[in-house]
N, C-alpha and C positions, 0 to 999 in steps of 0.2 A: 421436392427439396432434398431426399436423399443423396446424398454425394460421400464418394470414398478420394481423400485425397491420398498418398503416398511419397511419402521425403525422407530419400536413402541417400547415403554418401558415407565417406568418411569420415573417423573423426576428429569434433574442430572443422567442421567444413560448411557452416554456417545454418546446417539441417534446423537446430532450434529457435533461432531467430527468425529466419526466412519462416518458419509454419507459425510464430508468433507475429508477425509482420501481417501474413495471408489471412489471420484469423480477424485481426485487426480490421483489416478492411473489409472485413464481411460480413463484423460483427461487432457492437458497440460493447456490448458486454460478453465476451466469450469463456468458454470455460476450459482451463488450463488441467490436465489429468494427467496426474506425476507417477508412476508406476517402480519406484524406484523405492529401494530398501535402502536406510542409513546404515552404514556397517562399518565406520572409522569416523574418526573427526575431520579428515581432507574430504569426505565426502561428505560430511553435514555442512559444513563450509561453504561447496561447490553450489549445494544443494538451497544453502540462506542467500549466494547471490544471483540465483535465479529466480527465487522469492521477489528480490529486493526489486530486480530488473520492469518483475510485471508491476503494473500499479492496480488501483485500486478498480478499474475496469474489468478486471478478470477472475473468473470464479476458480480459485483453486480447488480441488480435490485429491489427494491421495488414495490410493486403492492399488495396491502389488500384483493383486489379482482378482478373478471374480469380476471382470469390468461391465460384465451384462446386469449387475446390479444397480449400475448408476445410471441414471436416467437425464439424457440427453437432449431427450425429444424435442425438437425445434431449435435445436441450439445449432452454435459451430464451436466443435472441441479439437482441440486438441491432444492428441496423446503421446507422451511423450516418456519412455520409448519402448520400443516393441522388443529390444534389444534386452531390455533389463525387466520388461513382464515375461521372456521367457526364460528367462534366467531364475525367478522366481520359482516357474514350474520345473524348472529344466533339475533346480536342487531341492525343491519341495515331494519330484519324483526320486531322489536319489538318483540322477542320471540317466534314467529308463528315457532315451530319445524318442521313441516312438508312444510312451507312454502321455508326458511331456506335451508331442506334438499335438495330437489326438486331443488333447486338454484346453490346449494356448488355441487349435484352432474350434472349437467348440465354444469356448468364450466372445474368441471375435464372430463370429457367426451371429450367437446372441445377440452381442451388445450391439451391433451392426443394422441389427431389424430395424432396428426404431427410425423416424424418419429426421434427420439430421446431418450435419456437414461432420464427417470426422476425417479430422489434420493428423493419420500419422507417421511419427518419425523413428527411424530404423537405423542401424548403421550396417554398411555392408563390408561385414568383416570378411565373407569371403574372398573378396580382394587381392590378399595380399598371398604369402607364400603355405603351405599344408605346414601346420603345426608339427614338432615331434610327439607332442604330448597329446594321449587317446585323448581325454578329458575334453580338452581344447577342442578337438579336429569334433567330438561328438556336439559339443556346442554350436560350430561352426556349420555342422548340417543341421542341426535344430533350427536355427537362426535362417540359413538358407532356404530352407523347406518352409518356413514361414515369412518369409520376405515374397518367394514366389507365389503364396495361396494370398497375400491380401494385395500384393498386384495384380494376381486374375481376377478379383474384386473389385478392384479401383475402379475409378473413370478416368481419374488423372493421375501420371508418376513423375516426380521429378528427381531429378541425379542434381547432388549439390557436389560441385569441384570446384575449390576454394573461394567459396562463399560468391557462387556464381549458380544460379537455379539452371539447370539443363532438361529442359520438358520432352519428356520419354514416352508417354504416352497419354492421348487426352488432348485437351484444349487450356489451357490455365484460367481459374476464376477470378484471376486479379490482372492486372494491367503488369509487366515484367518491366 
């Protein structure tokens, strides 16, 4: 039953609907894993209508970090997003990129073993043009350098372009 899905795109490009959608049909009660820190009120906001979105079918969890600690096992999770649990370590390490990496991917390793569908969703900031800012640009290889280790895991990748799923690699578990 093991399965690694993968849902990168940009964002706004319909990555968390579409893995909530895929979970749906795979799963009557799935579990929703929010990795995101509140750190203003536009973002507790953002954060209550995506609450609001799920209903009462889906097991919400929060967890920043440490995700080998939640237990999965036979479920279909989703996690959402890979973007902002490394951002967690990325500033929990004071920026140490490789420190950081080394961490983010030791957790998904972990969390990984158990036997379970996991939906996760990434944003692929590399994309777009090299930042001026070190800060930035060190993020943007954090982010990239973990985008390519849990692709070389997956089974399936999909590229979301304006809320359009583009299957990159793998077979899709749902009907497109």
């Amino acid at each position: 039953m093991k399965q690694i899905i993968l849902i990168t795109g940009g964002e706004r490009s319909g990555k968390s609907q579409f893995a909530e959608k895929m979970a749906l049909a795979l799963s009557k009660h799935p579990v929703y894993l929010a990795t995101s820190r509140i750190w203003d009120d536009e973002f507790r906001e953002r954060v209550s209508k995506h609450r609001t979105r799920r209903g009462s079918e889906w097991t919400n969890i929060e967890k920043d970090k440490e995700l080998y600690a939640v237990d999965v096992t036979g479920r279909v999770a989703v996690i959402d997003c890979v973007t902002l649990w490394c951002t967690n370590y990325f500033f929990d390490m004071k920026a140490d990129t490789t420190k950081a990496l080394q961490w983010v991917k030791e957790d998904f390793d972990r969390f990984t073993e158990r036997d379970a569908i996991y939906i996760f969703v990434t944003n692929e900031i590399g994309s777009g043009g090299v930042s001026k800012n070190r800060l930035q640009r060190q993020f943007t290889d954090l982010q990239g350098w973990m985008n390519q280790h849990i692709a070389s895991k997956a089974d399936t990748v999909f590229l979301m372009v304006s809320g359009i799923p583009v299957l990159i690699k793998g077979s899709s578990p749902i009907a497109l």
